[in-house]
C-alpha positions, 0 to 999 in steps of 0.5 A: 341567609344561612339556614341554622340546623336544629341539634341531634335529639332536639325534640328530646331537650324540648321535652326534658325542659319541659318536664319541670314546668308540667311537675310545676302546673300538676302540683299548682293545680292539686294546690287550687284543689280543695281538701274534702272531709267527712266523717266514716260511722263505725256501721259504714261498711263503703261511704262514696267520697264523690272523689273522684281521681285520674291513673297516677294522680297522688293523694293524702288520705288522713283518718282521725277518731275512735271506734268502739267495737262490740267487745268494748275495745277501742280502736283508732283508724289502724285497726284493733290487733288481730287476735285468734277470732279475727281469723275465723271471720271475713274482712274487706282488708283480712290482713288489717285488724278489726275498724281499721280505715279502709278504701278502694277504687271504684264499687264494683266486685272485684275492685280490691280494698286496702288498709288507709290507717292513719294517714296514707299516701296514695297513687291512683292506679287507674281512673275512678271513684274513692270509696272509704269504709270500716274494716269489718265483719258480718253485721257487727256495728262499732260505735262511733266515727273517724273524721277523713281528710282526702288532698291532693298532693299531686294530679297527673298530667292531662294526656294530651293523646293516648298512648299507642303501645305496640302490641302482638296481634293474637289471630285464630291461627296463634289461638288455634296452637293452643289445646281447648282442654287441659287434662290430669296426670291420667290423661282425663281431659278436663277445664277449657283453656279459656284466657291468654296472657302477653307478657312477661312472667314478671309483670303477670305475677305483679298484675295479679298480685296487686289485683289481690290473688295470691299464689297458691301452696304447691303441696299439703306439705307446704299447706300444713308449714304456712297454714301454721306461720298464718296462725302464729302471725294470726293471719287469713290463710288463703292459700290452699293448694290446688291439684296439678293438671297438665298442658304442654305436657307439664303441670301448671307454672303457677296457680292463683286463687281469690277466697276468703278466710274459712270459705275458700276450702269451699268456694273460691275463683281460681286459675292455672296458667303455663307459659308457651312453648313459643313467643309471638312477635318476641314476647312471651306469651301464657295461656290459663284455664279458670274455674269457680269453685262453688262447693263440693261434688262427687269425684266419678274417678273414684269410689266416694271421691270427693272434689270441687263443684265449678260453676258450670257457666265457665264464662263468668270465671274467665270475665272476673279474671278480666274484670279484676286486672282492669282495676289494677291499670297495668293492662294495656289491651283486653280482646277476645278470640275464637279458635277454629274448632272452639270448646262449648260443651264438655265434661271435667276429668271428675265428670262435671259438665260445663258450657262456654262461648268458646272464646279465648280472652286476650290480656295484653300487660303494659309492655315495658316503656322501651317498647313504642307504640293500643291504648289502655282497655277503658272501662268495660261496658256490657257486650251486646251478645250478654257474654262479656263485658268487654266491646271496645276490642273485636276479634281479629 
């Protein structure tokens, strides 16, 4: 009898083939899904849908219906025109107009909203419940309704196994590279580094892009040209500068903020992070220092100086910056580590004090797909030590 030898890359044919008939049995079954329809009142700020989705699940949302706002203007499920007024207040969505249909993943603080309109084609990022609502501000109440339709075009796949991403170890000795503290131009130690980054620059600038920061101006220069672009397009403008601190002996490659219209020269979270000046395991690998700002204070550098007020509790930053890059389902690990000689109690440059845990968070992004081989991070849970909200992973 003659043994017959499988082909080279056998199993990959197999596979190819078969993508076809999993394409095929996903659209079947979002055809045997049923649509879901309700109606959104115009003084619903978040409506539960009970829909609940999977990561890259494709579903059509269509909106249909009048509003009536409080100045008598009718609008449809695309919002009314920004005007000068609408950037004087705060919306979910600050880039849609006033009764624009709206929607997010999941209710918790930092799931971020964005613009449903008329009809919207969307791809689930991660595992949640649809939420759908109204664009609005403060306690005004539009009259009225949109009628919703939510169907799925398409489910994803089951994963039949998690999938097994091949990713850096970060031990106490990596962590203890790094500087506790980053420090101003004068050499004042200031902020706790207190969260690194394993990836490209890329792929954390999209990260943090689709978890809703945004990249703050670099100069008052570059404050004054955009903020006056914002007016004349009649947008929020968010992005007002931070000063420049220092590690690695530079200032920060990137600063981010999350802040709404008018508070955010106030209170707002915010972040600066560097890129390393080594890899670990041949990726690159950034280190960041965040901070909530909460109002002002007294600057002890100068006479009548006048800066930010963080809130002391530095911990509670470094967890919403974790929380809100779990809602974009780009990140394949989150982990903590202690350094050897952690930072727990310190004073700012401008002679604020603050208290930590002294643990740095790990966020490993989803490495690219020709990179085999720790599952993506499930939903947080609350820590037993009340610190953080993540327990899956342990230090090493």
């Amino acid at each position: 009898m003659i043994a017959r030898s499988r082909p080279p890359n056998y199993n990959n044919y197999v596979l190819i083939r078969s993508i076809p008939i999993l394409l095929l049995a996903c659209c079947a079954l979002a055809a045997d899904t049923p649509p879901v329809e309700l109606d959104i009142a115009g003084n619903d700020l978040w409506v539960d849908t009970k829909v609940d989705v999977h990561a890259r699940d494709e579903v059509v949302i269509t909106g249909t219906g009048k509003l009536t706002l409080t100045d008598g203007q009718q609008t449809t499920p695309d919002g009314a025109r920004r005007g000068f007024r609408d950037m004087l207040r705060t919306y979910p969505v600050n880039a849609a107009g006033q009764g624009a249909l709206i929607g997010r993943l999941g209710d918790s603080e930092t799931a971020q909203p964005f613009l449903i309109g008329p009809t919207l084609k969307w791809q689930a990022p991660r595992d949640g419940r649809l939420w759908i609502g109204i664009n609005r501000s403060g306690s005004a109440a539009p009259k009225g309704s949109f009628h919703v339709k939510i169907e799925f075009s398409s489910h994803a796949p089951e994963a039949t196994s998690k999938v097994d991403y091949k990713l850096p170890a970060i031990t106490t000795e990596i962590a203890d590279r790094f500087p506790r503290r980053i420090g101003d131009a004068q050499g004042n130690a200031g902020d706790n580094t207190n969260f690194l980054l394993v990836g490209t620059e890329a792929k954390i600038l999209e990260a943090f892009k689709a978890a809703g920061w945004v990249e703050v101006d670099r100069s008052q220069n570059d404050a004054v040209l955009n903020g006056i672009l914002a007016i004349i397009d009649k947008r929020a403008y968010v992005a007002l500068p931070m000063s420049e601190l220092m590690l690695f002996g530079r200032v920060q490659d990137h600063g981010m903020a999350h802040g709404d219209p008018i508070s955010v020269v106030a209170q707002r979270h915010h972040f600066r992070i560097w890129k390393a000046p080594f890899q670990v395991e041949g990726q690159e690998i950034w280190i960041g220092a965040g901070t909530h700002d909460i109002g002002f204070d007294r600057d002890q550098r100068k006479k009548n100086g006048i800066t930010h007020k963080i809130d002391p509790d530095v911990d509670k930053e470094r967890e919403y910056i974790a929380m809100s890059l779990q809602e974009t389902g780009l990140i394949a690990q989150v982990s903590y580590v202690t350094p050897s000689k952690p930072s727990k109690e310190a004073v700012t440059a401008t002679g604020a004090s603050f208290h930590s845990d002294g643990r740095l968070l790990v966020i490993h992004l989803i490495p690219d797909s020709s990179t085999p081989a720790a599952a993506p991070a499930t939903a947080p849970a609350p820590e037993k030590k009340g610190t953080s909200i993540f327990d899956e992973v342990r230090e090493p």
